[in-house]
C-alpha positions as CSV (number, residue, x, y, z in Angstrom):
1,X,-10.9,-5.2,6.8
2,X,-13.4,-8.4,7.2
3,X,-12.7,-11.4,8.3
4,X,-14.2,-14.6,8.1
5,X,-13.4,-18.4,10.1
6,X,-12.6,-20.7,7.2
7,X,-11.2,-24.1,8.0
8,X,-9.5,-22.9,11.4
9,X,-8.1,-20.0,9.9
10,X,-9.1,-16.5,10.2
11,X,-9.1,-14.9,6.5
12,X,-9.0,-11.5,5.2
13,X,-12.0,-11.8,2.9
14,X,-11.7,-8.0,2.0
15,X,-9.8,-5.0,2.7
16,X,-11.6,-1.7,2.4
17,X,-9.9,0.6,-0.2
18,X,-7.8,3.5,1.2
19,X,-8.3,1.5,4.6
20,X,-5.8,1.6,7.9
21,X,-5.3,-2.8,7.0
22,X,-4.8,-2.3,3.1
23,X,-2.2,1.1,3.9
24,X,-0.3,-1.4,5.9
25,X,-0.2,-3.9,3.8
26,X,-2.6,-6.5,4.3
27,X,-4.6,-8.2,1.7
28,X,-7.5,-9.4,0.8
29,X,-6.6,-13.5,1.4
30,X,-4.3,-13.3,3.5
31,X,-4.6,-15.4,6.1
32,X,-3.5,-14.7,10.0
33,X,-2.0,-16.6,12.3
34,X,-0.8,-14.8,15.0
35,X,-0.9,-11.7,16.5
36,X,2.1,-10.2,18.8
37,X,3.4,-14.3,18.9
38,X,-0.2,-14.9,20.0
39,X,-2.1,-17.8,18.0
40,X,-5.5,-16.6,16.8
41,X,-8.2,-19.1,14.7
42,X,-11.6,-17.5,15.3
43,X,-12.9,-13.9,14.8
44,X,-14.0,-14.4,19.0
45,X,-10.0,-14.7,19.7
46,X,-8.8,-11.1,17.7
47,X,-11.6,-9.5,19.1
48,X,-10.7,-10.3,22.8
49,X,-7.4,-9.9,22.0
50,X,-7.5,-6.3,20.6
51,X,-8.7,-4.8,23.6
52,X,-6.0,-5.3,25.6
53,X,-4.1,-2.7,23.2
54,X,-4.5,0.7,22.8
55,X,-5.3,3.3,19.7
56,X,-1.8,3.9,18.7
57,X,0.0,0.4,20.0
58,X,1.9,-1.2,17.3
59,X,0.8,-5.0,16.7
60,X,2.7,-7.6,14.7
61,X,1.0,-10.0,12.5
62,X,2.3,-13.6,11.5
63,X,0.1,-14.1,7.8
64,X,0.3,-16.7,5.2
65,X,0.0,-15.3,2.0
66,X,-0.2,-17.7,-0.7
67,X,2.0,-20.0,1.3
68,X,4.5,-17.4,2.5
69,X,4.7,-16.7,5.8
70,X,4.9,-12.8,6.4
71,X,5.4,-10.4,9.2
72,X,3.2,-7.4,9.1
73,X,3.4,-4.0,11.7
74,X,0.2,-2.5,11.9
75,X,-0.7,0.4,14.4
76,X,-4.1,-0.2,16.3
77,X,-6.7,2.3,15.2
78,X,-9.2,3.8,17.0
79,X,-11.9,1.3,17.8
80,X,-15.5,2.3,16.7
């Protein structure tokens, strides 16, 4: 998954076929909002924020997807 800062917002500018985000259901576009009730707007904020989880802690995502508001359970991956 990539992200990019767009107007205060991080984006999901691509998801990388047969990839852990796109098998979880994430999109390209999709935009998120919060992680685990947090409030995230810069790349700086999910970074520092995923390494207080471990490979194998679940994660819930608040995402706006074309204007709907959607709640997403990933599974943190092993970081590389």
């Amino acid at each position: 998954m990539v992200l990019v800062e767009e107007s205060g917002e991080l984006v999901v500018s691509k998801c990388i076929e047969g990839g852990a985000a796109e098998k979880m259901g994430i999109l390209a576009n999709d935009r998120i909002i919060e992680v685990n009730g947090r409030k995230v707007a810069k790349f700086a904020e999910i970074e520092a924020m995923l390494k207080e989880y471990r490979t194998g802690d679940k994660l819930e995502l608040l995402i706006d997807r074309q204007g709907q508001r959607l709640k997403i359970e990933i599974m943190q991956e092993e970081r590389k």
